[in-house]
C-alpha positions in Angstrom: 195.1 99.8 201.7 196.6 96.6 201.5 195.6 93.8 198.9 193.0 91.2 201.1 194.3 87.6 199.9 194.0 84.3 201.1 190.7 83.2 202.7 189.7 86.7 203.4 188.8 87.3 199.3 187.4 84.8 196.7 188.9 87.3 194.3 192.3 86.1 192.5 194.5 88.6 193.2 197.0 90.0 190.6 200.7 89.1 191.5 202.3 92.2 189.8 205.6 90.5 191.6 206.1 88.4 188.6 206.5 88.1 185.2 203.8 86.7 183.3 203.8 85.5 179.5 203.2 87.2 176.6 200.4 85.8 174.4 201.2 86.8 170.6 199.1 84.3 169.0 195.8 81.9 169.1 194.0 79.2 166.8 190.8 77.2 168.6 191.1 76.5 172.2 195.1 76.7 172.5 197.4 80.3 172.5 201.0 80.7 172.2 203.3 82.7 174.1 206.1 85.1 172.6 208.6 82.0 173.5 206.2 79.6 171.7 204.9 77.4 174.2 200.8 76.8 173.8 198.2 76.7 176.4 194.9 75.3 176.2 192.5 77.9 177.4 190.4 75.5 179.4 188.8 79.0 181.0 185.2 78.3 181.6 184.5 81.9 180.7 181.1 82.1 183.5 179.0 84.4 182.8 181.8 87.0 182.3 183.6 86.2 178.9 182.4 84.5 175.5 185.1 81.6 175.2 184.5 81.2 171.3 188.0 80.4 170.3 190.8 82.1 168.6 191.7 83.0 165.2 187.8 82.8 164.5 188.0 84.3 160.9 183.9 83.9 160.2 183.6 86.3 163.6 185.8 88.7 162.4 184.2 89.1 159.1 180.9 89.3 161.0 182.8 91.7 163.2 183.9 94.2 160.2 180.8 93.9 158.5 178.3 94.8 161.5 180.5 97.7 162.2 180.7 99.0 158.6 177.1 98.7 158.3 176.7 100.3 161.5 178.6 102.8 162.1 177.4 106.7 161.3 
């Protein structure tokens, strides 16, 4: 079946034509690619994703210490 684009979807389609950067790293709202350019995520995240940042180090703490307490 061939990928519906244009007006015929309000889905973004995936371009798998191209290459696309590598993100290796993250601190706040901005990223960094594997050739060290940064972004700022300005993704509204919708209902979807939880945009809380990058490099969150009080989540991941929270993170390791629900799971240890958690798990069986």
């Amino acid at each position: 079946m061939p990928p519906v684009v244009g007006s015929a979807s309000h889905i973004f389609p995936l371009d798998t034509g191209r290459s696309y950067p590598v993100v290796v790293g993250g601190a706040g709202v901005w990223f960094e690619d594997a050739d060290g350019r940064r972004y700022l995520d300005a993704m509204s995240g919708g209902s979807m994703a939880a945009t809380l940042g990058y490099g969150r180090s009080d989540l991941i703490e929270l993170a390791g210490w629900l799971t240890s307490t958690t798990s069986g």
